[in-house]
N, C-alpha and C positions, 0 to 999 in steps of 0.2 A: 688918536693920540690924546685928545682931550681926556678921555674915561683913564686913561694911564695915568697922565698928569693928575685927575682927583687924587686917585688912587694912593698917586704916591704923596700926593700934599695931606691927606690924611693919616696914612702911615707914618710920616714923620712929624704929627702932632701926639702920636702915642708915646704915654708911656712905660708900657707893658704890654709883651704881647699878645694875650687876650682881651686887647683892648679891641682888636678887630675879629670880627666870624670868624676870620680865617686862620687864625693862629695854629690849631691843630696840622693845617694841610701843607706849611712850607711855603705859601705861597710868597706871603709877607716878604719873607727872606729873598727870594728869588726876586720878587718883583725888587724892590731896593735893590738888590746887589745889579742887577740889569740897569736899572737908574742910573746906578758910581757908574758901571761900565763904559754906557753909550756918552755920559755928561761931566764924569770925572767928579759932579755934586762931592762932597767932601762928607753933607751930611745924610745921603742916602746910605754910603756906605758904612759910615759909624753906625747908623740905627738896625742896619743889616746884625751886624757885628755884636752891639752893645744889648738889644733887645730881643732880637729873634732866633737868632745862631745858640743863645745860651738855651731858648724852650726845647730846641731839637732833640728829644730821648734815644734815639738810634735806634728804636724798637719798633716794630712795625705793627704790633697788636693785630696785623692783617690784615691793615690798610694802606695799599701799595702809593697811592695819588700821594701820603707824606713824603716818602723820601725823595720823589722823582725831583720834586722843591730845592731841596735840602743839597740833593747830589746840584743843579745849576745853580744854586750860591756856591759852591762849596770850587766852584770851576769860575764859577764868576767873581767870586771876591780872592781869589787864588793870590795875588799880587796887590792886596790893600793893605793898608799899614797892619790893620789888624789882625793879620794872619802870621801870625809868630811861627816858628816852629811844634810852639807845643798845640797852639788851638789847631793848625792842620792834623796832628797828628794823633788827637781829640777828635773832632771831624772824619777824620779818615778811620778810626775806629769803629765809631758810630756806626758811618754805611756800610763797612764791612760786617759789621754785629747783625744792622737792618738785611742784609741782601741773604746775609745766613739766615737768619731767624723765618724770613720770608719763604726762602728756599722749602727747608724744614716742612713748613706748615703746609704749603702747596704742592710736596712729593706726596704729604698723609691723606690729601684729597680727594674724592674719587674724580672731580669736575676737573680738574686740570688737563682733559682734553680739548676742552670746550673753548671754543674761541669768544669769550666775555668779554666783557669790558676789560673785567680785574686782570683777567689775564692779561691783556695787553696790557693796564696799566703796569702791572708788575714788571713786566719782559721791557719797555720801557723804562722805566726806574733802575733795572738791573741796569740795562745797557747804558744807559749817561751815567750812575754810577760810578760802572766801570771805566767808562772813558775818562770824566774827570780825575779818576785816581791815574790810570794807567799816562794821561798826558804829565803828568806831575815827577813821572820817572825821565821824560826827554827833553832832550836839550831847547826845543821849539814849544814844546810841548805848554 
């Protein structure tokens, strides 16, 4: 718990998010939005929100380990002030764009039988994806 706690005490000294390694991989996002979740912080979830959420490109350039990030903020900050209408709906285009685009590139493959890393990360990323969107349609959800 302590390595999370750094984690996020440095995260929320950023102000941009390429201010950390990890800005590329979602993680940033995720890890903050888990923060607001489990502690209700007010200011994990704004830096989720205000810094990280905007870097998200939807594009997967064919790098699966980004959206898997992307899709548990996107589940995790679901009910934070900052989820308007339009940013979910921004957000929710994005992984759909990601999970297409990823699809695509991985049917052109010949290695897509091969049980990899990628592959799981991908099949992964698909799947909480999809969950985060699909829970957004029900009433518990």
């Amino acid at each position: 718990m302590k390595a999370f706690k750094h984690d996020i005490d440095k995260l929320l000294s950023y102000h941009t998010a390429c201010e950390d390694w990890r800005c590329d991989n979602g993680w940033p996002a995720a890890a903050l939005a888990l923060h607001w979740l489990i502690t209700g912080n007010k200011a994990s979830g704004q830096k989720a929100c205000d810094v990280y959420l905007p870097y998200f490109s939807g594009q997967s350039a064919n790098n699966q380990r980004t959206d898997l990030y992307y899709a548990l903020a996107y589940d995790w900050l679901y009910h934070h002030p900052c989820f308007t209408g339009a940013v979910k709906a921004n957000l929710r285009k994005k992984l759909i764009a990601w999970s297409n685009d990823t699809a695509a590139a991985d049917e052109a493959g010949s290695w897509i039988a091969h049980d990899t890393d990628r592959n799981i990360a991908a099949t992964s990323g698909h799947f909480l994806g999809g969950l985060a969107i699909l829970g957004e349609e029900k009433s518990n959800g």
